[in-house]
C-alpha positions in Angstrom: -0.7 -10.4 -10.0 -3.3 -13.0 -8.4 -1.3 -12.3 -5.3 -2.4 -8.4 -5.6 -5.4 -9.1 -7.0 -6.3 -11.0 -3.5 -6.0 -8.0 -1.8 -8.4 -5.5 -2.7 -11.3 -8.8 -2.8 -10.8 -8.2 1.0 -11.6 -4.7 1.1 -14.9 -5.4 -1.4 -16.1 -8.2 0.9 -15.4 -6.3 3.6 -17.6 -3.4 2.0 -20.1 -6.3 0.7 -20.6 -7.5 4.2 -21.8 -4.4 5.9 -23.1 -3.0 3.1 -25.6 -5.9 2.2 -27.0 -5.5 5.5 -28.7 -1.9 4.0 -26.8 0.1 7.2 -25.6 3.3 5.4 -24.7 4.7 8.1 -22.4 1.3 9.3 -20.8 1.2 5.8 -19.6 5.0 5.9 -18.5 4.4 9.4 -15.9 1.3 8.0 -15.2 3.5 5.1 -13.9 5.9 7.3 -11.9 3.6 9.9 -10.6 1.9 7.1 -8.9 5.2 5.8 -7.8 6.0 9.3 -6.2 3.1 9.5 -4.5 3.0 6.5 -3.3 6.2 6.8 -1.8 5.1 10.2 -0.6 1.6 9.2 0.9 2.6 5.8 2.9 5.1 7.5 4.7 2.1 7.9 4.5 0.7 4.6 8.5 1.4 4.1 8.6 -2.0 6.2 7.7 -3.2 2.3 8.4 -1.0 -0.1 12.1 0.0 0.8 12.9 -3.6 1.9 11.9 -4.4 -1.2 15.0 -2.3 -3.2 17.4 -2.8 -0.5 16.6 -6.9 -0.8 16.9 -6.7 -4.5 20.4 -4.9 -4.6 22.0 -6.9 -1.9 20.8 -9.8 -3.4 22.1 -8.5 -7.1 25.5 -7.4 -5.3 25.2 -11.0 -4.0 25.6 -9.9 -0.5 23.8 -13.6 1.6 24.8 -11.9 4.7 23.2 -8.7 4.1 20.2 -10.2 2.5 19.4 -12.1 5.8 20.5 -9.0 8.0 17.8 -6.4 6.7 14.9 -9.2 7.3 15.8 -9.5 10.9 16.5 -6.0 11.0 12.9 -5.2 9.7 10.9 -8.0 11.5 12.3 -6.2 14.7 11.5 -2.7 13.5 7.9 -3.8 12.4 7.1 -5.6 15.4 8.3 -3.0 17.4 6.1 -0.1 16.0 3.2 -2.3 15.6 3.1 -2.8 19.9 3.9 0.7 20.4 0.2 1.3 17.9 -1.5 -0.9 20.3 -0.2 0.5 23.1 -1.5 4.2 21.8 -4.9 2.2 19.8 -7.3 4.5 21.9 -6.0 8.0 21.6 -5.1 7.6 17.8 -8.7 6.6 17.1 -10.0 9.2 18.9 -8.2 12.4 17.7 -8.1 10.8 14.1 -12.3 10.9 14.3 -12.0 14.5 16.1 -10.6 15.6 12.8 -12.8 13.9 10.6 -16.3 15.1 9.3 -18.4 12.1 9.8 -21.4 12.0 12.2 -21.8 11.0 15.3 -23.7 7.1 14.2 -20.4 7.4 11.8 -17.9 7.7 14.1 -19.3 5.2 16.4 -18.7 2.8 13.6 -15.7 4.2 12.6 -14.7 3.4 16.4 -15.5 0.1 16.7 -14.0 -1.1 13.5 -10.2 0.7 14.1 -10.3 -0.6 17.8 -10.6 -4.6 16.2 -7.9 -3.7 13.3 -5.6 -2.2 16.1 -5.5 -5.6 17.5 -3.3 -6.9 14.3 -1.3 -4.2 14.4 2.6 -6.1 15.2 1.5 -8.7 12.8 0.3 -6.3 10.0 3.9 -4.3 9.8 5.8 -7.4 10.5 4.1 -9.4 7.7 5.1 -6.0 5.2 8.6 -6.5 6.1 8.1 -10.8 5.2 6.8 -9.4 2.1 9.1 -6.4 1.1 12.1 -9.3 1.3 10.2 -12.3 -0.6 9.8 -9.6 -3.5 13.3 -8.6 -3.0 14.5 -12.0 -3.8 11.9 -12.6 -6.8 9.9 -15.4 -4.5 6.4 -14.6 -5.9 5.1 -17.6 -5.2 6.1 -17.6 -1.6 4.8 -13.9 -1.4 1.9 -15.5 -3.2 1.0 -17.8 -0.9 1.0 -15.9 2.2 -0.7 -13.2 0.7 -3.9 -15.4 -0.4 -3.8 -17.6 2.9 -4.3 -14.1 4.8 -7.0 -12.4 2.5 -8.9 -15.9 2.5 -8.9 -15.9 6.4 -10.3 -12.8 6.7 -12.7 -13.2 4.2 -13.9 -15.6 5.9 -13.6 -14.1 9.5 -15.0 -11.3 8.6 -18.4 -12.9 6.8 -18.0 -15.2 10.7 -18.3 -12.3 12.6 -20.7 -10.0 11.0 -23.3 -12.2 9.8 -22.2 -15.2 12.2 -21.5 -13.4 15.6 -23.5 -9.8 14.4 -20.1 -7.9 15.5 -20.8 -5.0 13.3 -17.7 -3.1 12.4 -16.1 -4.1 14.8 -16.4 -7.4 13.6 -14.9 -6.8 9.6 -11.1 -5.1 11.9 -11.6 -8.2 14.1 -11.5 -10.5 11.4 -8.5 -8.5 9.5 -6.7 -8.4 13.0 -7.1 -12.0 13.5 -5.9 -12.9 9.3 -2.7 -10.8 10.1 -1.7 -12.8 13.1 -2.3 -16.1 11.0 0.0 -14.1 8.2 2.6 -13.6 10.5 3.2 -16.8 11.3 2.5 -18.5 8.5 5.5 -15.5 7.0 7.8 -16.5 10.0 7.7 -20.0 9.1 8.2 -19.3 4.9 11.2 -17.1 5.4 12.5 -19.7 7.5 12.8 -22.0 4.5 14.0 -19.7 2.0 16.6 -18.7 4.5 16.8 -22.2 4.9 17.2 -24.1 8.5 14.3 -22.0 10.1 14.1 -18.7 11.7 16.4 -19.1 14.7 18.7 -20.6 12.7 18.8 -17.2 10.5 18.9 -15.3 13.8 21.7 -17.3 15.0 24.2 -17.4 12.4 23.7 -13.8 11.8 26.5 -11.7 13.4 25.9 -9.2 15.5 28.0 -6.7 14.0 26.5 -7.0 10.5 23.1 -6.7 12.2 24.2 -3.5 13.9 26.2 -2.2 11.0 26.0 1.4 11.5 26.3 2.2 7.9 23.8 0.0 6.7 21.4 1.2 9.3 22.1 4.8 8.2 21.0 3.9 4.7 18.0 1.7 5.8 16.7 4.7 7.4 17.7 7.4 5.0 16.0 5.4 2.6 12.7 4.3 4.8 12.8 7.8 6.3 11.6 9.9 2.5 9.8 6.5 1.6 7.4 7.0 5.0 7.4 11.1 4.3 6.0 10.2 0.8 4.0 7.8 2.2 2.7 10.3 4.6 1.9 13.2 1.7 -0.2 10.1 0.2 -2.4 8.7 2.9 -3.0 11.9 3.4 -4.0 12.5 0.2 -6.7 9.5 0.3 -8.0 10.3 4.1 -8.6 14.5 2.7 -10.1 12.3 -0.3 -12.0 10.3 2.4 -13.3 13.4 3.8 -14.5 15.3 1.4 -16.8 12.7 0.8 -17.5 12.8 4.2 -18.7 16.3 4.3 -21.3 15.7 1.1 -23.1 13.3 3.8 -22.8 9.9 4.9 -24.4 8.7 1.5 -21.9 10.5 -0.8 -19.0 8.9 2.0 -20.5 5.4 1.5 -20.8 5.7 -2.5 -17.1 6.8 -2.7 -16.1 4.2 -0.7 -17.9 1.6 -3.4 -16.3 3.4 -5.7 -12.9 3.4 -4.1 -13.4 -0.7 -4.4 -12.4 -0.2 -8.1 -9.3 2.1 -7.7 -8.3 -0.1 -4.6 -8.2 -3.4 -7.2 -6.9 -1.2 -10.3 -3.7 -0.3 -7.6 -3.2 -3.6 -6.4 -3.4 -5.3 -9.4 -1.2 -3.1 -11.2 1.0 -2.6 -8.6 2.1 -6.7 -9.4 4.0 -4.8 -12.2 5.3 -2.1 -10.2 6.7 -5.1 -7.3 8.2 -6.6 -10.5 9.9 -3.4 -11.5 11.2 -3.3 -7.9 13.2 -6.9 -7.8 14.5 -6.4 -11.5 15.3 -2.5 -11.6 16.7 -2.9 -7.7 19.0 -6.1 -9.0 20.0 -4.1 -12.3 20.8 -1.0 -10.2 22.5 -3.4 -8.0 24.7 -4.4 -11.0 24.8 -0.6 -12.7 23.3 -2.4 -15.6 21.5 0.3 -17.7 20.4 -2.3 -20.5 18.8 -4.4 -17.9 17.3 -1.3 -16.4 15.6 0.0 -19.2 14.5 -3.6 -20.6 12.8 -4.3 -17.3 11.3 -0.7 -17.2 9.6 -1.1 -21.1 8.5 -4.3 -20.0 6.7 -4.0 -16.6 5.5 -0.7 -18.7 3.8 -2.5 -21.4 1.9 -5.2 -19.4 1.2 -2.5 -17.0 -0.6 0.1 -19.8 -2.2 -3.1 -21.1 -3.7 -4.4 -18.0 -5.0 -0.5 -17.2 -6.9 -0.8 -20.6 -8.6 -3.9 -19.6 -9.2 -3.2 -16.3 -10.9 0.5 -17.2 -13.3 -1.4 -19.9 -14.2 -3.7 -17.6 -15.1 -1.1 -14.7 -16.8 0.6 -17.5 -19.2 -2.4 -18.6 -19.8 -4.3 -15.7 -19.8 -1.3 -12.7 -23.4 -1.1 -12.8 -23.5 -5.0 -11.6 -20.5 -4.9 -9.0 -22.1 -1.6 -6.9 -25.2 -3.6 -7.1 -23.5 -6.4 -5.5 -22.0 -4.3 -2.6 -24.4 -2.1 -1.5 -28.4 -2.9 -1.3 -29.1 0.6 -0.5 -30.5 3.1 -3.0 -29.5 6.1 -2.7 -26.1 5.3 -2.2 -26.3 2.6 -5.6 -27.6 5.5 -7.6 -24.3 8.2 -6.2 -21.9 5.4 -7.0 -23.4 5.2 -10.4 -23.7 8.5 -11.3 -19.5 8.8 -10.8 -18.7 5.2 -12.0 -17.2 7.1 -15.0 -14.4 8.5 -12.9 -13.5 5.2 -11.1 -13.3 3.7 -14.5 -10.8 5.9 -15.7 -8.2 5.7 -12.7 -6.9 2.3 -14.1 -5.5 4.5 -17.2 -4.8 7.8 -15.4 -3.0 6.2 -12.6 -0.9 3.1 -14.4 2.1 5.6 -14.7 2.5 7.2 -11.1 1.9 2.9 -9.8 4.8 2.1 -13.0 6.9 4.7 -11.7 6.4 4.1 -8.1 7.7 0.3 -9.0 11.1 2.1 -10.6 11.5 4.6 -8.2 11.6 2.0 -4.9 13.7 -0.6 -6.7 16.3 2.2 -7.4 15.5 3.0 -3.5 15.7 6.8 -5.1 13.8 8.1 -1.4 14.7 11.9 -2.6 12.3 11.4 -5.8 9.6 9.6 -3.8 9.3 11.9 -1.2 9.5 15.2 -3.6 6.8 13.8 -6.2 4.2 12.2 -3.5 5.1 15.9 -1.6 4.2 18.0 -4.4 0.9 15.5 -5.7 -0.7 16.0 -2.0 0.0 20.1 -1.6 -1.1 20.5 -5.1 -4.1 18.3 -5.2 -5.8 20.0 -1.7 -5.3 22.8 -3.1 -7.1 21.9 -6.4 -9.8 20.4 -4.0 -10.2 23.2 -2.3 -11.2 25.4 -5.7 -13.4 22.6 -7.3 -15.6 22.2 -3.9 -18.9 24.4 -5.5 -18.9 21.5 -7.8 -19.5 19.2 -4.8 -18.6 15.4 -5.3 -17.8 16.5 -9.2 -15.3 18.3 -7.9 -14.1 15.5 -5.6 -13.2 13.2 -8.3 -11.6 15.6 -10.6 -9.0 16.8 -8.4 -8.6 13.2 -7.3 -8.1 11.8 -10.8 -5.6 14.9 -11.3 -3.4 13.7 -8.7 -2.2 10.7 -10.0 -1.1 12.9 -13.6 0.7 15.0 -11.2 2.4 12.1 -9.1 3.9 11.1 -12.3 4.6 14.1 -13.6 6.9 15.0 -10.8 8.7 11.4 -11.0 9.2 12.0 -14.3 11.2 14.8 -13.8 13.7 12.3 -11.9 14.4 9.7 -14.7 17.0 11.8 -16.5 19.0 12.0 -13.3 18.3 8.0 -12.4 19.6 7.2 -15.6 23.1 9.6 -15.7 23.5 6.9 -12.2 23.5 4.2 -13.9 26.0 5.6 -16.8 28.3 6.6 -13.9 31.1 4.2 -12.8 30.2 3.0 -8.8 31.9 4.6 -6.2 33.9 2.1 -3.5 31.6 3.2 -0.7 28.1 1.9 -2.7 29.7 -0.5 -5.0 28.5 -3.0 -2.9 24.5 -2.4 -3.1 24.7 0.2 -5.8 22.6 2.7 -4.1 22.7 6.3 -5.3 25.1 8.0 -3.2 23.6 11.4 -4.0 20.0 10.4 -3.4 21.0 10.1 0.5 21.6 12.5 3.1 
C-alpha cells in the first residue's frame, strides 16, 4: 500500500506543479498528454499484470527455472516495445491529438509533455515487467523500494525542471522519463539479488530451451494477449473520459483532471489489495487450493471495502483543501468543487471491479478480463453518449457507472473460476495450474 500510494503523489505533484503556476491552459494540455500516454504505455501494462499470475503459479508449482525464465522473457519483451514507441514517439503524438478535442494552446502542451515521457519509454515497460515478478514472488518490499525511489525522483525532477529550468510540460514527461531510467536500473540491479548472483548470472544459467519453450510462450501470450485487449477497452474508456471533458472547454478538462487526482490515489491505493490478491490467489490456483483461494479472496475483500470507506470520507471532508492546493485558478477550483461529490464516491463504487481485477489476474483468467473490461467500455460510451445534454453531470455519471458494470460482468465469471479449482488438474497444466479452458 505505501508502495501504491507513492504513485498517484506523482501524478498530484505533477498536476500541482503546472497548475500552481495559474496556466489553465498548460494544466489541460498535461491532463491530456498524460491520458495519451497512458493509454499508449498501459497498452503494455500485461508486462505487469500477467507476469504477475504467471510468477505467482510457477512459483506455487515451485517451478525456479520457470520463475527466472518469464523475467528474462518479459525484460526482453518490454524493452523491445518500449524502443519500437520511441522510434514511432512523433507520429503517435500527433494522430493521438488529431483525435482529441483540445485546443490548439492545448495541444501544444499536450505535445511537449508526451515528446519528454516518450523518452522513458524502454525503461517504463521494462520496470512493469521488474514489478509484475517481485509481486509474483510476494517481495513487497523490494517492489516497495523501487517503486518509491522512482516517484521520489521524479518528484523531484519534475519541481527541477518546471520551476528550476521553466521546461513547461515538457518538463513534468522529462522528469518522469528521466525517474524511469533511474527505476530500471535500480530494478535490474534488485532482481539480480533476489535471483541471486546478479543479472547475467540469471541470464546465463538459464537455458535456452526453457527460455524458448514454445508452450510457455503460447500461454504468455494467450494470457498477455486478452490482458492488453482489456487493457485497451479501458484506457480507452479513461482517454473518451478525458475527452469529454475536453469538449466542455479547457476549464472543465483541467477540473476533471484535479479531480481524476482522487480516483487515480483511490486505484492505486486499493489496487495494493488487488496485487495481494494476485500473489496469493495466483499461488493457490497454482496449488488448486480452493480453501486458500477463497480465504485470500475474503480477506484482500475486507481490507479493500474498508480502506474504500476511509478513503471516500476523507475525499469528502478534506477535497475542498486538496483542489485548493493543486490548482490556483478559479474557475477551474470552483468546477472541481462543484463535482467533488462524484470523485468521492469512486473509492466505494469502484473497490469491487479493482478486488476483482486483483482475482481475475492472479488466476491469469485473460477470457474474463478481456469480456468484462470489453463490455464496461461499449456500454459506458454509449451511456455517455445519452447523458451529454447534462454536460459534465453527465460525464461523471456514466463514469461512475462503469466501474458497477466492470464488476458486474467479472462477476458473472466467479462461478466458473471456482468449478476450476474443484476440478482435478489436467497433466498438461498441472504444472502452473492455469485454466486450460480459459486459453485459446
Amino acid at each position: 500500500m505505501l508502495g501504491q500510494a507513492s504513485v498517484p503523489l506523482v501524478g498530484i505533484v505533477d498536476t500541482a506543479v503546472i497548475g500552481r503556476t495559474g496556466d489553465a491552459v498548460g494544466l489541460a494540455g498535461v491532463a491530456l498528454g498524460a491520458t495519451v500516454v497512458t493509454l499508449v504505455f498501459w497498452t503494455f501494462g500485461f508486462l505487469r499484470m500477467g507476469m504477475t499470475g504467471l510468477t505467482a503459479q510457477a512459483s506455487g508449482s515451485n517451478n525456479r527455472q520457470e520463475v527466472e525464465a518469464l523475467l528474462l522473457r518479459a525484460l526482453v519483451v518490454g524493452f523491445g516495445f518500449g524502443l519500437v514507441l520511441l522510434a514511432l514517439n512523433w507520429p503517435i503524438t500527433r494522430a493521438a491529438l488529431a483525435i482529441m478535442s483540445g485546443s490548439d494552446g492545448v495541444d501544444a502542451s499536450a505535445s511537449g509533455y508526451m515528446q519528454g515521457r516518450f523518452i522513458g519509454a524502454p525503461a517504463a515497460l521494462a520496470v512493469y515487467a521488474v514489478n509484475g515478478w517481485l509481486l509474483g514472488l510476494g517481495r513487497t518490499r523490494a517492489a516497495l523500494t523501487l517503486q518509491i525511489v522512482m516517484n521520489l525522483a521524479n518528484i523531484a525532477l519534475d519541481v527541477g525542471f518546471v520551476w528550476g529550468l521553466h521546461l513547461g510540460a515538457f518538463g513534468v514527461g522529462l522528469g518522469t522519463a528521466c525517474a524511469e531510467w533511474l527505476a530500471f536500473a535500480l530494478g535490474i540491479l534488485i532482481v539480480g539479488r533476489v535471483a541471486g548472483g546478479g543479472i547475467l548470472a540469471l541470464v546465463r544459467r538459464t537455458p535456452r530451451a526453457a527460455l524458448m519453450d514454445r508452450e510457455r510462450l503460447i500461454e504468455l501470450f494467450a494470457v498477455n494477449r486478452d490482458i492488453m485487449i482489456r487493457t485497451i477497452a479501458l484506457l480507452v474508456l479513461f482517454t473518451w473520459f478525458a475527452n469529454a471533458g475536453a469538449r466542455l472547454g479547457a476549464a472543465s478538462l483541467a477540473a476533471n483532471h484535479v479531480l481524476l487526482q482522487f480516483v487515480n490515489f483511490s486505484a492505486f491505493v486499493l489496487d495494493a489489495f488487488a496485487f495481494t490478491a494476485e500473489e496469493r490467489v495466483g499461488q493457490a490456483v497454482g496449488q488448486r487450493d480452493k480453501a486458500r483461494f477463497l480465504r485470500a479472496a475474503r480477506l484482500t475483500a475486507e481490507f479493500s471495502a474498508l480502506s474504500g470507506l476511509v478513503l471516500a470520507l476523507v475525499f469528502w471532508l478534506a477535497g475542498d483543501l486538496i483542489i485548493g492546493a493543486l490548482t490556483t485558478d478559479a474557475d477551474v477550483r470552483q468546477l472541481a468543487r462543484r463535482f467533488l461529490p462524484f470523485a468521492a464516491l469512486v473509492p466505494l463504487v469502484g473497490m469491487p471491479s479493482w478486488m476483482l481485477d486483483g482475482v481475475f489476474i492472479g488466476a491469469t483468467r485473460g477470457k474474463a478480463l478481456r469480456v468484462a473490461g470489453v463490455g464496461a467500455t461499449v456500454l459506458y460510451i454509449a451511456l455517455d453518449w445519452l447523458l451529454r445534454p447534462f454536460g459534465n453531470w453527465g460525464v461523471w455519471i456514466a463514469f461512475l457507472t462503469s466501474y458497477l458494470l466492470r464488476a458486474g460482468g467479472l462477476a458473472l465469471y466467479l462461478p466458473d473460476l471456482l468449478q476450476y479449482l474443484d476440478s482435478p488438474p489436467t497433466p498438461s497444466r498441472q504444472h502452473r495450474g492455469t485454466p486450460a479452458r480459459d486459453q485459446p
